[in-house]
C-alpha positions, 0 to 999 in steps of 0.5 A: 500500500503507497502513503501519501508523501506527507503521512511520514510527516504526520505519522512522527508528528502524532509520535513525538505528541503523543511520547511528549503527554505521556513522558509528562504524565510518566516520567521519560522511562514511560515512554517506552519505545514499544508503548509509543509506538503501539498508542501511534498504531505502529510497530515497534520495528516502525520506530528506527523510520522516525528517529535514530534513537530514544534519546531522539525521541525525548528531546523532541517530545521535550521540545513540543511539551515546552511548545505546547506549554508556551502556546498556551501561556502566551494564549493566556497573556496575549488575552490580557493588557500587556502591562498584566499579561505576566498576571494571566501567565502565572493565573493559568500556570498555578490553576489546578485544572493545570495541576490535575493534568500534568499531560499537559503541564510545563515539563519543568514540574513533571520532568526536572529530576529526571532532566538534571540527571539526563546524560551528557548528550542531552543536556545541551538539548535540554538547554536549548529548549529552556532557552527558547521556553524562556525567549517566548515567555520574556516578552511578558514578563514584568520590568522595563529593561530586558535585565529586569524581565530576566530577574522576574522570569526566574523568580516567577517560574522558578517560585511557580515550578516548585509550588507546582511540584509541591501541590502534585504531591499532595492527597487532596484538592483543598491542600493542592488548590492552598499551595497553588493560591498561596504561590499565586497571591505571593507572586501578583503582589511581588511584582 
């Protein structure tokens, strides 16, 4: 049976979407080659037509969580005036709608343990991607200079990052949504 030309395209696009959900819902061992390819309804076999190696796997479905994660911050502050668009960046990160469904979630919360221990070979990959993560957001950060929105960028995501990884790990709705509204007021009174 013959293929369209583009079906190779969009076939390793539906891999890469849906390897970057479940390495956020499961950590980057949950995206075993077999299971990813099994969910694109491919074979195992099939894998080495799309990528070189796990590894290359990772950092593209890494890359398209940052993507997907950007896309909809900035969604979220180009909706606001851009004096309070950092505002609508931290009301939509520190919801708990994104706190209950980590598949698509920031990696930083879901993956960064795992990421500071990636081995030498992605760790330049993983850079770049934080790099690009931070460029998108930067515009919408609060300051005049580029120095002050620099600063802002680390304390807000930094400060959003970990109070998302502190809600996940709690039992209970009220205990998580009291972290995440505790994070939220510290953050839209700082700045």
């Amino acid at each position: 049976m013959r293929y369209r030309p583009e079906h190779k395209a969009e076939t390793h696009r539906k891999i890469v979407k849906d390897a970057s959900r479940r390495i956020r819902a499961e950590g980057t061992t949950g995206a075993a080659v077999s299971t990813v390819m099994r969910d694109a309804g491919l074979t195992h076999g099939g894998f080495y037509k799309h990528f070189a190696s796990k590894d290359e796997l990772l950092a593209e479905s890494l890359s398209q969580a940052f993507e997907d994660t950007g896309d909809r911050l900035a969604h979220a502050a180009e909706q606001s005036k851009p004096e309070t668009a950092w505002k609508a960046i931290v009301r939509t990160y520190l919801s708990l709608e994104y706190c209950d469904h980590v598949e698509y979630g920031c990696p930083l919360p879901a993956l960064a343990p795992e990421l500071a221990r990636a081995g030498k070979t992605m760790k330049p990959r993983i850079f770049e991607e934080l790099k690009k993560y931070k460029s998108r957001m930067l515009p919408f950060m609060p300051g005049q200079r580029t120095a002050d929105k620099d600063r802002a960028f680390f304390s807000i995501f930094s400060t959003m990052v970990g109070a998302m990884e502190i809600a996940r790990l709690l039992p209970e709705h009220a205990m998580r949504e009291k972290v995440l509204e505790t994070a939220r007021e510290f953050l839209l009174r700082s700045f």
